[in-house]
Structure formats: C-alpha cells, structure tokens
N, CA, C and O atoms as a Tinker XYZ file with bonds, in Angstrom:
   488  protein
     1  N    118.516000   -1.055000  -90.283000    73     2
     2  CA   118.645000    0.391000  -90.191000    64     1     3
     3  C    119.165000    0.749000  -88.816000    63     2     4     5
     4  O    118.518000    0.564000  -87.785000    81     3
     5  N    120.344000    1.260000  -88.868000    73     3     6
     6  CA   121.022000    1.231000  -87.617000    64     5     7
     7  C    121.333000    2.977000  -87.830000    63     6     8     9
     8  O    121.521000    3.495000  -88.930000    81     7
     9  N    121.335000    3.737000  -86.469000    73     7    10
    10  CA   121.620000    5.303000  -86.512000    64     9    11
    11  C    122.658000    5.258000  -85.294000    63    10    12    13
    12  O    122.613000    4.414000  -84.399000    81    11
    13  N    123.566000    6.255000  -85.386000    73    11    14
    14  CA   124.358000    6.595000  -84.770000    64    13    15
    15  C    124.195000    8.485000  -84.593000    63    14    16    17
    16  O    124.375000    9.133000  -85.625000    81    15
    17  N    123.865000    9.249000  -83.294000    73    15    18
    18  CA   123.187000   10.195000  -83.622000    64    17    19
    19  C    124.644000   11.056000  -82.146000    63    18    20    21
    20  O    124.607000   10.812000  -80.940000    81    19
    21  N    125.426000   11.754000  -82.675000    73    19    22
    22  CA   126.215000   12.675000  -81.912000    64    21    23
    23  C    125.771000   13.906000  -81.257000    63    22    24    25
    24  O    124.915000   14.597000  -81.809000    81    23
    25  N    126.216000   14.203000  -80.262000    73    23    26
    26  CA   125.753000   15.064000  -79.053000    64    25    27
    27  C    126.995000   16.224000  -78.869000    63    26    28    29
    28  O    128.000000   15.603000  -79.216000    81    27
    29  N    127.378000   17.490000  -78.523000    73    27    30
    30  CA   128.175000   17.581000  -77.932000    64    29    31
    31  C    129.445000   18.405000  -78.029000    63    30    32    33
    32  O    130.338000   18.749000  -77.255000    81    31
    33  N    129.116000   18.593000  -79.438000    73    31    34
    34  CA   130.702000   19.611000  -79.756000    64    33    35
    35  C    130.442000   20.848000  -80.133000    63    34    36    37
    36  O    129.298000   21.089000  -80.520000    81    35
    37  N    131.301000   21.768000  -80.112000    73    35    38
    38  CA   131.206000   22.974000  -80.068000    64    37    39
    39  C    132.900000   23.535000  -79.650000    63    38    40    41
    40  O    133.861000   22.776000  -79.522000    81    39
    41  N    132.927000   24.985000  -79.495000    73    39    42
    42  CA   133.579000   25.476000  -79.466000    64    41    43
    43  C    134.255000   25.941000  -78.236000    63    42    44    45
    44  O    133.567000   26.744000  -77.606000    81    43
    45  N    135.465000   25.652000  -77.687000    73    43    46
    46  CA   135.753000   25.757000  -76.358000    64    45    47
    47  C    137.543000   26.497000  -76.451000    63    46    48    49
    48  O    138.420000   26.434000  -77.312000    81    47
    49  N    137.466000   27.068000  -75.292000    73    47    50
    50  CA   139.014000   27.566000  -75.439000    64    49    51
    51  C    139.896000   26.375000  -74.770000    63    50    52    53
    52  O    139.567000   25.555000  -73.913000    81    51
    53  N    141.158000   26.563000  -75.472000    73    51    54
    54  CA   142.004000   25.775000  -74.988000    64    53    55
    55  C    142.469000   25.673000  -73.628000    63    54    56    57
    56  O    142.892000   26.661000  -73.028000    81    55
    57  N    142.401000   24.302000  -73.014000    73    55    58
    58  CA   142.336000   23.642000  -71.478000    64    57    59
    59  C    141.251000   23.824000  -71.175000    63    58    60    61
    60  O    141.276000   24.270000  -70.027000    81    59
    61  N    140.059000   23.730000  -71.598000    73    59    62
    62  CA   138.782000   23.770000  -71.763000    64    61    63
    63  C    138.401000   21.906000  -71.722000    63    62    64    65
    64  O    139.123000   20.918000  -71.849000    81    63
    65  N    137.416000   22.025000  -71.561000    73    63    66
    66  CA   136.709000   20.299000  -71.448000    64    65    67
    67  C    135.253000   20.674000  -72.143000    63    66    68    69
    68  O    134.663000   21.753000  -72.092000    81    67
    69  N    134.804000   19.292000  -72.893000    73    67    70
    70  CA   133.490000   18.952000  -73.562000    64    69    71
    71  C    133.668000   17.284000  -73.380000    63    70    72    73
    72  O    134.557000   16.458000  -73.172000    81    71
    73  N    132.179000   17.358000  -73.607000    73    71    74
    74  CA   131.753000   15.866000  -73.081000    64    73    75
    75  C    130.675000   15.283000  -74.604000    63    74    76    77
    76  O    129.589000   15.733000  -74.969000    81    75
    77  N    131.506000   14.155000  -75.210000    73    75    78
    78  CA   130.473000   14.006000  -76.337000    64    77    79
    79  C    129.599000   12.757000  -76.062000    63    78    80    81
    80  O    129.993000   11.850000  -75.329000    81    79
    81  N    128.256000   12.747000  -76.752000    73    79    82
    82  CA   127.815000   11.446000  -76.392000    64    81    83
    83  C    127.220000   11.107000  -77.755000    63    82    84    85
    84  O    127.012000   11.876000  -78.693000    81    83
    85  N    126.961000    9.629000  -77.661000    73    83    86
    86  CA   126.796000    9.131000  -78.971000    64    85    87
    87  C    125.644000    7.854000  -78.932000    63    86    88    89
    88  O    125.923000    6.765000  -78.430000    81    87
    89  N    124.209000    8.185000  -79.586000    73    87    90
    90  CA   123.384000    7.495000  -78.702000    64    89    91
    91  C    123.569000    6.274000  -80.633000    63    90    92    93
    92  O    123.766000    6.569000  -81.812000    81    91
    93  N    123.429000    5.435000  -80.135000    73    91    94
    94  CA   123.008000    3.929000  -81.382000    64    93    95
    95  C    121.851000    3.523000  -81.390000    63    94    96    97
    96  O    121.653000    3.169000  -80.228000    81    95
    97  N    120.987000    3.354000  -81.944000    73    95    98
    98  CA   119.572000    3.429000  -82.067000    64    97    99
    99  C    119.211000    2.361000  -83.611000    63    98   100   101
   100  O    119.976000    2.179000  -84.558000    81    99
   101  N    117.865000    1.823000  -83.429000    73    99   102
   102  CA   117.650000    0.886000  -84.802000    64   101   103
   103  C    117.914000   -0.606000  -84.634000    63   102   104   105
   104  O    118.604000   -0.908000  -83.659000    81   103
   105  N    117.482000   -1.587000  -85.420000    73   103   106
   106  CA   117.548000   -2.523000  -85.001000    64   105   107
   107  C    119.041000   -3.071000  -84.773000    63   106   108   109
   108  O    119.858000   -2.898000  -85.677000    81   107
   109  N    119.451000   -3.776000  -83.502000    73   107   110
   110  CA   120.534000   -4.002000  -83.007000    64   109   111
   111  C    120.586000   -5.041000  -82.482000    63   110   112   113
   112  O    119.561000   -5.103000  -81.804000    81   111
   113  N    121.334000   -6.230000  -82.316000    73   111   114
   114  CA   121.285000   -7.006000  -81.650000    64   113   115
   115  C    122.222000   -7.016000  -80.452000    63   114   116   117
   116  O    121.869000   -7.335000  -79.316000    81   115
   117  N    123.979000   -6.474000  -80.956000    73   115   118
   118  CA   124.813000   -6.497000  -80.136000    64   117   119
   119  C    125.652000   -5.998000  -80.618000    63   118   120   121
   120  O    126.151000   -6.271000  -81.710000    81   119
   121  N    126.147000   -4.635000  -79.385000    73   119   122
   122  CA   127.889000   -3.961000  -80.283000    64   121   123
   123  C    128.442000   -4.605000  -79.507000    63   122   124   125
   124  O    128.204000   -5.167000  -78.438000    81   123
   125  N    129.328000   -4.446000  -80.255000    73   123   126
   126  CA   130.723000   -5.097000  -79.702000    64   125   127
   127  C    131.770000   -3.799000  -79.226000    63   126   128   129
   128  O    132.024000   -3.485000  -78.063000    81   127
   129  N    132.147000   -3.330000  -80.124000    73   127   130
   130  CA   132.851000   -1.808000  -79.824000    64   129   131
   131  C    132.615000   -0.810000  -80.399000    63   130   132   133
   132  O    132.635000   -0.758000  -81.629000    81   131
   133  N    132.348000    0.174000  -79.664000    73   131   134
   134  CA   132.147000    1.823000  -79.999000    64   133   135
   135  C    133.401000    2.642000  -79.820000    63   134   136   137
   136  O    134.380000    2.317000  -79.149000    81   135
   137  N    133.183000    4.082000  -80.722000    73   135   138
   138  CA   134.603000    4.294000  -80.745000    64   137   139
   139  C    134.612000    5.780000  -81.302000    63   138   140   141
   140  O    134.090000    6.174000  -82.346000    81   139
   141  N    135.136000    6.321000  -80.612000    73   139   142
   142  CA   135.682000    7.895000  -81.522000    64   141   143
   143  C    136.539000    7.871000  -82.418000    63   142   144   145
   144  O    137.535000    7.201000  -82.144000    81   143
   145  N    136.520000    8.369000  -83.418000    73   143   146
   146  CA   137.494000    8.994000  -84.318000    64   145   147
   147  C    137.543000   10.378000  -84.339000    63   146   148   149
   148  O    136.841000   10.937000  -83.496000    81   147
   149  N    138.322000   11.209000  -85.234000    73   147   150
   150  CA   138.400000   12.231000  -85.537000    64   149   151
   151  C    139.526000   12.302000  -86.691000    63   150   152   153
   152  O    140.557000   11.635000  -86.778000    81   151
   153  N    138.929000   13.513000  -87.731000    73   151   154
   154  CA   139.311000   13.928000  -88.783000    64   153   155
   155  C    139.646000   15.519000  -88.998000    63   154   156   157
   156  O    138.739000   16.321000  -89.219000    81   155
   157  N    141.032000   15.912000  -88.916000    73   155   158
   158  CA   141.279000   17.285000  -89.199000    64   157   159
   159  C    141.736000   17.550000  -90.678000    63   158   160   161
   160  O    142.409000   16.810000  -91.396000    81   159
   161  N    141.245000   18.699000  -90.941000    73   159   162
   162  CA   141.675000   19.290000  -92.471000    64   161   163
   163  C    142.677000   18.681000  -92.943000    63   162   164   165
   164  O    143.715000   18.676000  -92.281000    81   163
   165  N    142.628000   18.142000  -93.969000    73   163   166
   166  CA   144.170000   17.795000  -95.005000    64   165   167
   167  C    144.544000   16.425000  -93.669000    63   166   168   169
   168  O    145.693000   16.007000  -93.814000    81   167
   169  N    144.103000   16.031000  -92.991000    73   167   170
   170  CA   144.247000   14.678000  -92.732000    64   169   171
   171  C    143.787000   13.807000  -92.361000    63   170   172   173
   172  O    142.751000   14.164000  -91.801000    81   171
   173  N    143.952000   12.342000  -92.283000    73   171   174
   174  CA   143.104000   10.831000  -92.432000    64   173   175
   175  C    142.703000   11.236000  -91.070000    63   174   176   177
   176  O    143.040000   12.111000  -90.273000    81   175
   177  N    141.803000   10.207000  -91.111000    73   175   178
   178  CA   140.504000    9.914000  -89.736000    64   177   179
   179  C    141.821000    9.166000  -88.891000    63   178   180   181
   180  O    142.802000    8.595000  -89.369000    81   179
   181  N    141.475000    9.382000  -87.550000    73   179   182
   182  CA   142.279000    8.608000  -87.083000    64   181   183
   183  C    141.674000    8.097000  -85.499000    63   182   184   185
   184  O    141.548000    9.013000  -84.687000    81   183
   185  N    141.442000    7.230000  -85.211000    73   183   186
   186  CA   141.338000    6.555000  -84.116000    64   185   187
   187  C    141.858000    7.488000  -82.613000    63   186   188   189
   188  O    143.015000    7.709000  -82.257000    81   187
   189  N    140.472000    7.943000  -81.881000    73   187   190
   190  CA   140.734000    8.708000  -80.622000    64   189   191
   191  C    140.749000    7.837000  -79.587000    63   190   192   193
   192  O    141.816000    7.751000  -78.980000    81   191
   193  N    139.575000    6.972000  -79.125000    73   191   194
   194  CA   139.399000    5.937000  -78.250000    64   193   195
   195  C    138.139000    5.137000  -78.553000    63   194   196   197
   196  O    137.055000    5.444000  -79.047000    81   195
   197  N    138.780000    3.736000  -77.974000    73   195   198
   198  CA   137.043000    2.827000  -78.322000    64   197   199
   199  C    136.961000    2.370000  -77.067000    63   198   200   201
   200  O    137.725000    2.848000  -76.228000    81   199
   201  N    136.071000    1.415000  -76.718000    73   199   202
   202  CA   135.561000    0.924000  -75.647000    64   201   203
   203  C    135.138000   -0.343000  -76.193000    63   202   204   205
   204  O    134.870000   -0.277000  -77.392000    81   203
   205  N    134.953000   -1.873000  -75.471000    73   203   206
   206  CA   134.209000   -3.097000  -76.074000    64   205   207
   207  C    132.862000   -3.286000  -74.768000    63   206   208   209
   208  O    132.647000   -2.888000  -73.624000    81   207
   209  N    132.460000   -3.808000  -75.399000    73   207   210
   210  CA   131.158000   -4.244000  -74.118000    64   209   211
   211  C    131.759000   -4.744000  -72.929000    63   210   212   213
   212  O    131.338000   -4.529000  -71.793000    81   211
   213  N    132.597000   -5.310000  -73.183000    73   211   214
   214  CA   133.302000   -6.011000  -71.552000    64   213   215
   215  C    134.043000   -4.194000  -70.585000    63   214   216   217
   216  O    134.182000   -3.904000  -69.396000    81   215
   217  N    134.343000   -3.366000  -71.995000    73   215   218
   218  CA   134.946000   -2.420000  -70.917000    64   217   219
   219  C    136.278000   -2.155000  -70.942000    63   218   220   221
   220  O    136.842000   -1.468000  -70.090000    81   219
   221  N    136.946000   -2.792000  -72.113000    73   219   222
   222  CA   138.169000   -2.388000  -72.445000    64   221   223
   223  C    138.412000   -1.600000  -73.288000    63   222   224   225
   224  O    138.015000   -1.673000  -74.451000    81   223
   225  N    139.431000   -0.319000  -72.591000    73   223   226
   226  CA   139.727000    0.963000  -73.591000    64   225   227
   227  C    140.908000    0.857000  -74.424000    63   226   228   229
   228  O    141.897000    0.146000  -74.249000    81   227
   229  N    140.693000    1.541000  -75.204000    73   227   230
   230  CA   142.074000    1.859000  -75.439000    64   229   231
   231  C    141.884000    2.963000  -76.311000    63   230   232   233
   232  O    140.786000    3.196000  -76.816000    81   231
   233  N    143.438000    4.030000  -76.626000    73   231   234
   234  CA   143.390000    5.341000  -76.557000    64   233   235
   235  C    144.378000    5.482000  -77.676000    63   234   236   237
   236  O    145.143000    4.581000  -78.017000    81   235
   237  N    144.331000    6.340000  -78.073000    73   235   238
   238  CA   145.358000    6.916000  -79.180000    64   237   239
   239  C    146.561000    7.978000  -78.059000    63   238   240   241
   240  O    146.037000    8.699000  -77.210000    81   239
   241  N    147.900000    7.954000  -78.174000    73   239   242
   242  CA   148.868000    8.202000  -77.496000    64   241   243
   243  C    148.642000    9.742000  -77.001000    63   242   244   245
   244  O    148.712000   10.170000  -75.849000    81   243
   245  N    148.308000   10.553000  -78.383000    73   243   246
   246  CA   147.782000   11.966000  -77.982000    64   245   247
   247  C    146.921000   12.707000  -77.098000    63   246   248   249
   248  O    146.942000   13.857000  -76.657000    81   247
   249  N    145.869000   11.340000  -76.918000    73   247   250
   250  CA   144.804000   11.836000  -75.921000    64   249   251
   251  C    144.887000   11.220000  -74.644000    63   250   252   253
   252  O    143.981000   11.263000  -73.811000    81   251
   253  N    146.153000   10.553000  -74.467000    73   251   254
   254  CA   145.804000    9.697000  -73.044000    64   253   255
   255  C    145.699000   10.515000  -72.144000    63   254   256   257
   256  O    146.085000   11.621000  -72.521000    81   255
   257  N    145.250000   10.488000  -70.805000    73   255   258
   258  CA   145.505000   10.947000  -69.327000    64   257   259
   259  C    144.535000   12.409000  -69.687000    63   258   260   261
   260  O    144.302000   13.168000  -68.746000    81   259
   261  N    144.029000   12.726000  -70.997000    73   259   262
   262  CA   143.506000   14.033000  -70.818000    64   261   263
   263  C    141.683000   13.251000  -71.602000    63   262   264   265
   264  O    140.584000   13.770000  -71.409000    81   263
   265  N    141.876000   12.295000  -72.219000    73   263   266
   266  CA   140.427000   11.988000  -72.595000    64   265   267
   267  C    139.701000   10.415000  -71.689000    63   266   268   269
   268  O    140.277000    9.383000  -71.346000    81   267
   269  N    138.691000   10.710000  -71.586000    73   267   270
   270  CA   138.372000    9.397000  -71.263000    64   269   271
   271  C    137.089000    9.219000  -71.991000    63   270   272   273
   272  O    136.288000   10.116000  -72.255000    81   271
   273  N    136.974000    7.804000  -72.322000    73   271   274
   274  CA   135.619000    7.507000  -72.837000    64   273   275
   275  C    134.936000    6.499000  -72.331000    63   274   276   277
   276  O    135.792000    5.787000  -71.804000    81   275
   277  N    133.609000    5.884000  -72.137000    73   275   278
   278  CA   132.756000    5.190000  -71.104000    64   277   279
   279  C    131.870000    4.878000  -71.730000    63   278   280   281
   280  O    131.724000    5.383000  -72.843000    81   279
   281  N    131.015000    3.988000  -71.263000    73   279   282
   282  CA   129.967000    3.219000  -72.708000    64   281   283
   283  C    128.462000    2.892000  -71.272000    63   282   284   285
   284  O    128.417000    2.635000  -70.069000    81   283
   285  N    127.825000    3.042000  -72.012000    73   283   286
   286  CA   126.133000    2.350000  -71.257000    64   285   287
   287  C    125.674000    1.288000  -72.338000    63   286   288   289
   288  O    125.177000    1.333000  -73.463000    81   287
   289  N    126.036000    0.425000  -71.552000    73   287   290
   290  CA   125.522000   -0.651000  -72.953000    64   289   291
   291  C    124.100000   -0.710000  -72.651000    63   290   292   293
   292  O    123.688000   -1.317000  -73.639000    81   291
   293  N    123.361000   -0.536000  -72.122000    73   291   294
   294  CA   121.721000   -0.797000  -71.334000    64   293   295
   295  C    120.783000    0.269000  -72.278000    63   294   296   297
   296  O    119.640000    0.219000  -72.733000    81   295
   297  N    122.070000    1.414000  -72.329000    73   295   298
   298  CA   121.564000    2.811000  -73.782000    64   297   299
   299  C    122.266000    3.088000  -74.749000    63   298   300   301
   300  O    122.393000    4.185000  -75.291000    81   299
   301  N    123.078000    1.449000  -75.179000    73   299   302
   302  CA   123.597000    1.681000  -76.158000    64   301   303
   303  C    124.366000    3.192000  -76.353000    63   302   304   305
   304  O    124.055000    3.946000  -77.275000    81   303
   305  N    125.400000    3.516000  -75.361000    73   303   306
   306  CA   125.640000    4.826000  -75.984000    64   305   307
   307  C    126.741000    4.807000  -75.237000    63   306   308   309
   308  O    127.026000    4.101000  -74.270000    81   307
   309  N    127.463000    5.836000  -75.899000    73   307   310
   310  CA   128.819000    6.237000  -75.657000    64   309   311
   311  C    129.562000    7.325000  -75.422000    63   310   312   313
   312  O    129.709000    8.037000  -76.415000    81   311
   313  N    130.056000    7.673000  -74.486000    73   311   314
   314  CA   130.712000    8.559000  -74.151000    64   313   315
   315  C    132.214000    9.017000  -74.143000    63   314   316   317
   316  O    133.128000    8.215000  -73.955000    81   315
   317  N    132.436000   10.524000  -74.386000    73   315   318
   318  CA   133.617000   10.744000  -74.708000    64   317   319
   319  C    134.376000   12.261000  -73.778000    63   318   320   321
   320  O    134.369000   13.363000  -74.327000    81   319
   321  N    134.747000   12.141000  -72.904000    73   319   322
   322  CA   134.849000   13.233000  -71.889000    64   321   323
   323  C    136.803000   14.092000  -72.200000    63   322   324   325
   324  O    137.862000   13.519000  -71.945000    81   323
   325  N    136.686000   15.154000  -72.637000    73   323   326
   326  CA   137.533000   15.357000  -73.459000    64   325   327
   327  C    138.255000   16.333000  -72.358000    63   326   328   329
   328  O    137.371000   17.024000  -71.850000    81   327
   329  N    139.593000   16.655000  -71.781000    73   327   330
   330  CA   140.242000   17.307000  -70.552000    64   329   331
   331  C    140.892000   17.507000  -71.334000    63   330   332   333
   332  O    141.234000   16.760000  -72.251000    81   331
   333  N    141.463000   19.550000  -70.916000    73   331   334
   334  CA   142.749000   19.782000  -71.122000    64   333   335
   335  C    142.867000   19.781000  -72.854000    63   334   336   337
   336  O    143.714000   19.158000  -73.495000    81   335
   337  N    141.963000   20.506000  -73.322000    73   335   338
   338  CA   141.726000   20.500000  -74.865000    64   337   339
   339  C    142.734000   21.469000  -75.541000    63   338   340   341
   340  O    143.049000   22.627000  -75.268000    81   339
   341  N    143.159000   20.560000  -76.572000    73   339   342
   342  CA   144.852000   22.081000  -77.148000    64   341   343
   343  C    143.916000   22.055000  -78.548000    63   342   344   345
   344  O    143.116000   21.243000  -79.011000    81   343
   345  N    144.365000   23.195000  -78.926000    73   343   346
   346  CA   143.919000   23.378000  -80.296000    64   345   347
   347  C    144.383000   22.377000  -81.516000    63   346   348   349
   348  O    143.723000   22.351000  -82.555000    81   347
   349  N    145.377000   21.676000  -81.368000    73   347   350
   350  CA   145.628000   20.012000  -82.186000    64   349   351
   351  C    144.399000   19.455000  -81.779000    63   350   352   353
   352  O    143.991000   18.636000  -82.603000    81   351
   353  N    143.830000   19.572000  -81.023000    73   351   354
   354  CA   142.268000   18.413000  -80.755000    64   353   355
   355  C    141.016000   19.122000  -81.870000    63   354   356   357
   356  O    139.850000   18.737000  -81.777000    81   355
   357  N    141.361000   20.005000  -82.729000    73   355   358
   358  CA   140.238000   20.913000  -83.218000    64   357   359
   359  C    139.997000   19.587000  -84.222000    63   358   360   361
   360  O    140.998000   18.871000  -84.230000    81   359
   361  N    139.358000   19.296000  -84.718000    73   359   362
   362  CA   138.349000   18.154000  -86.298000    64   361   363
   363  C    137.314000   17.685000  -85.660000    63   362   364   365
   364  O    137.172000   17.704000  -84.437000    81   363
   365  N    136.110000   16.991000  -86.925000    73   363   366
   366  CA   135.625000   16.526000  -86.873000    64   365   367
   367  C    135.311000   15.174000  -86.319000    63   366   368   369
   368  O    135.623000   14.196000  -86.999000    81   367
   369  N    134.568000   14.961000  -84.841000    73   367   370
   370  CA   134.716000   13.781000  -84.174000    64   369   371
   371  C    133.395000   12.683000  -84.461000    63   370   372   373
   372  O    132.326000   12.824000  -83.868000    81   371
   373  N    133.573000   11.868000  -85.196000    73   371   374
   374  CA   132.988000   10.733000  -85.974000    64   373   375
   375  C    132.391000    9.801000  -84.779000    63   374   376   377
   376  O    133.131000    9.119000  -84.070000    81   375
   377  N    131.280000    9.833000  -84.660000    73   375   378
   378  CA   131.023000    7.886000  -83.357000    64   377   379
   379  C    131.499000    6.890000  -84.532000    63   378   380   381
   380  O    131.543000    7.281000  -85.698000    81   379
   381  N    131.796000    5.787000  -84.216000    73   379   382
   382  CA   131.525000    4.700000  -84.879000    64   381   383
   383  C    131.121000    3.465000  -83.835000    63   382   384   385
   384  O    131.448000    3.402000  -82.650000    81   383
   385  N    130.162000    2.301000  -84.737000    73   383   386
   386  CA   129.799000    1.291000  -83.612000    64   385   387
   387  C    130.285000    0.135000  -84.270000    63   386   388   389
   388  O    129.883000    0.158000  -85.433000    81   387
   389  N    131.126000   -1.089000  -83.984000    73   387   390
   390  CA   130.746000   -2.702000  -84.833000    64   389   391
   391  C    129.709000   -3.401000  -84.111000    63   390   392   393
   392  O    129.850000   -3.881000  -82.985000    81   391
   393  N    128.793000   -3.432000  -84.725000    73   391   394
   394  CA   127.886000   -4.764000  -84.345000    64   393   395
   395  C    126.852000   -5.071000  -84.851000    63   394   396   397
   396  O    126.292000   -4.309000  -85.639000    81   395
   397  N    126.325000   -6.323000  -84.502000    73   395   398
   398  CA   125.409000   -7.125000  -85.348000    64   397   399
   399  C    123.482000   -6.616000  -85.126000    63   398   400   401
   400  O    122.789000   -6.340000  -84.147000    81   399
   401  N    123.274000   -6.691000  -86.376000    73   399   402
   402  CA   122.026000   -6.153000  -86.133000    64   401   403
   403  C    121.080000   -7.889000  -86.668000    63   402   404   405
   404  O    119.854000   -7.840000  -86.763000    81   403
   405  N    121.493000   -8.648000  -86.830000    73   403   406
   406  CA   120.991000   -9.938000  -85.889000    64   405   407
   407  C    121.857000  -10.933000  -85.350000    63   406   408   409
   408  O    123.081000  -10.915000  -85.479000    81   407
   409  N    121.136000  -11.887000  -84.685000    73   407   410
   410  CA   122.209000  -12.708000  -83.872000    64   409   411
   411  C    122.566000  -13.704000  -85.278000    63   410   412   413
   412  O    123.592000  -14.284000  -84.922000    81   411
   413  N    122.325000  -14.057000  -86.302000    73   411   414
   414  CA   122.808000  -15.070000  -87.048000    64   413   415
   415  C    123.894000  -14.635000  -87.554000    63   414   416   417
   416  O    124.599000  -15.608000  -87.824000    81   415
   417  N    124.686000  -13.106000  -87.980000    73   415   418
   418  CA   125.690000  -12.704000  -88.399000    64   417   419
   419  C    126.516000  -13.199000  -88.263000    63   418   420   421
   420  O    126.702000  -13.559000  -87.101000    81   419
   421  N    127.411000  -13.513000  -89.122000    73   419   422
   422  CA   128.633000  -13.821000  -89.417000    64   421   423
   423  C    129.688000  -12.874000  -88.773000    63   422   424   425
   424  O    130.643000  -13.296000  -88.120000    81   423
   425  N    129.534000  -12.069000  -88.919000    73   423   426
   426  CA   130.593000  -10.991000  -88.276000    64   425   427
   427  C    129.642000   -9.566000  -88.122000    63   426   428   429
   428  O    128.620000   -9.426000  -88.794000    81   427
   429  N    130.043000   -8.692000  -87.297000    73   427   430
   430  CA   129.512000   -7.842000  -87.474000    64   429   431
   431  C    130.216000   -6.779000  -88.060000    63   430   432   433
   432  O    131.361000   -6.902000  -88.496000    81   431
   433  N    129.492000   -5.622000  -88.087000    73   431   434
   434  CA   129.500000   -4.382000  -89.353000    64   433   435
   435  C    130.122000   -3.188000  -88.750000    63   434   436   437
   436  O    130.013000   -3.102000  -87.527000    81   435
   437  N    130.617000   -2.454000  -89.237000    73   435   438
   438  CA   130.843000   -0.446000  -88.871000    64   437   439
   439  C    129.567000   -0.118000  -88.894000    63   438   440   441
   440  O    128.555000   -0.700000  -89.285000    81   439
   441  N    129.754000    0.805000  -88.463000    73   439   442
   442  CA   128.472000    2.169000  -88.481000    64   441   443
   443  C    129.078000    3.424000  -88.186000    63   442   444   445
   444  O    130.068000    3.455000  -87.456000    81   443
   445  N    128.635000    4.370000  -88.630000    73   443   446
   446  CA   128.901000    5.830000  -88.711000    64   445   447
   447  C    128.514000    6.751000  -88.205000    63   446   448   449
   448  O    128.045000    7.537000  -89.028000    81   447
   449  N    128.466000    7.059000  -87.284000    73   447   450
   450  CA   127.390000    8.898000  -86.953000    64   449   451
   451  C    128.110000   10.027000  -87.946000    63   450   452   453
   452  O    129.282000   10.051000  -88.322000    81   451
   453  N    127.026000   10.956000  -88.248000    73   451   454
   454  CA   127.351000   12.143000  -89.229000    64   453   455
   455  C    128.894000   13.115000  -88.834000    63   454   456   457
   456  O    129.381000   14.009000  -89.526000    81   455
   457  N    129.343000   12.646000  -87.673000    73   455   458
   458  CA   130.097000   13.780000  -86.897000    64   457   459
   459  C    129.483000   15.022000  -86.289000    63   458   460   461
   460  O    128.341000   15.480000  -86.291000    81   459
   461  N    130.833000   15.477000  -85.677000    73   459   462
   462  CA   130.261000   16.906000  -84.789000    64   461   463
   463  C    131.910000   17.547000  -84.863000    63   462   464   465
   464  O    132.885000   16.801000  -84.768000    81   463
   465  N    132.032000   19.141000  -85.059000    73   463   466
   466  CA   132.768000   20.012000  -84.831000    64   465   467
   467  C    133.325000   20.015000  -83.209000    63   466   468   469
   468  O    132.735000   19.960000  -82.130000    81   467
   469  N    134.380000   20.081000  -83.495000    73   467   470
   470  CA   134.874000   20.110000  -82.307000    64   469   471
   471  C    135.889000   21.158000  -82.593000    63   470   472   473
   472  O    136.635000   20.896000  -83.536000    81   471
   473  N    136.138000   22.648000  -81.786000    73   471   474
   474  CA   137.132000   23.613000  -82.218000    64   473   475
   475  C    137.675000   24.137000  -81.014000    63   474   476   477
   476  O    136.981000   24.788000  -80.233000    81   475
   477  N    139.207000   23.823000  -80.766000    73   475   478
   478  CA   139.594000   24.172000  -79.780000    64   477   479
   479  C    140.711000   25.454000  -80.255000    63   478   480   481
   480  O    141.711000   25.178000  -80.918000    81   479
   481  N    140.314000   27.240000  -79.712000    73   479   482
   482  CA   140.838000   28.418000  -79.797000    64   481   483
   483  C    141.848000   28.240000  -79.118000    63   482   484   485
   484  O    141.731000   27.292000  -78.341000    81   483
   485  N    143.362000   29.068000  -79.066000    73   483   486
   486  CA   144.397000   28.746000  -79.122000    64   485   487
   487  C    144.134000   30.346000  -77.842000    63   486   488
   488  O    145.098000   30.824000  -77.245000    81   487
C-alpha cells in the first residue's frame, strides 16, 4: 500500500509562481524516480519533469528555465517549483513515483497521486 498525497495547486495569475509538493508514504523500499505530469482538457497526460534518486532531471521543452523540480529522498517527497506561469500551464498535475515496495522486486512499479488543479488566468 503505497500513497502518493499532492500539496499545492490552486489558482494564480499568469507570471505568477506555485510550488507543488508530493509526499510518498506506505510501505516502500526504494524510488527510483518521481515525476510530474500533467493533463489538460481534450488532451493526453504528458510528462512535466522527473527527478531519479541520484538527482537527475529532466524536463519537458515547455517548461524548461521557468520550472524546476527537487526531490528529499530522506521524505520521500517531491517537489515542483513552477516560474513564470502562462495560462497553457492550466491542467491537472498528477505526482507519479517508480519504485519498489520490497527489495526482492524484480522491477519496480508506477504509482499515482489523485492530482491537483492547477489554473493559470490569462
């Protein structure tokens, strides 16, 4: 039983900043990578930024230089610091985690947080 529990969104005017956090909780042994997504009306989820335990990012082209994201592996949790917000940034922002909730796994798993609204006014 693994939870993924989102922090953080709300409604901001455009060039506005929010900061999401994303705590992982339940039995865990080890993530490997955490990761934002986001999903707007009438289109697929799509990959914002992840992070791996060692600390390597990487970003979807739209959000570079204006998002950054940062991880506490010690609190399992993840962060997502959002700059310079245009109203294209408005959907639903998803955590997701891969990792093993014991050490014998074969591979480890997705996980999901419920999402959070994120609405950026024009």
């Amino acid at each position: 039983q693994v939870q993924l529990v989102e922090v953080g969104g709300g409604l901001v005017q455009a060039g506005g900043s929010l900061r999401l956090s994303c705590a992982a909780s339940g039995r865990i042994f080890s993530i490997n990578v955490m990761g934002w997504y986001r999903q707007a009306p009438g289109k697929q989820r799509e990959l914002v930024a992840e992070v791996t335990s060692g600390g390597s990012t990487n970003y979807a082209d739209s959000v570079k230089g204006r998002f950054t994201i940062s991880r506490d592996n010690a609190k399992n949790t993840v962060y997502l610091q959002m700059n310079s917000l245009k109203p294209e940034d408005t959907a639903v922002y998803y955590c997701a985690a891969t990792l093993r909730t014991r050490p014998w796994e074969a591979r480890p798993s997705d996980y999901w947080g419920q999402g959070t609204q994120v609405t950026v006014s024009s």
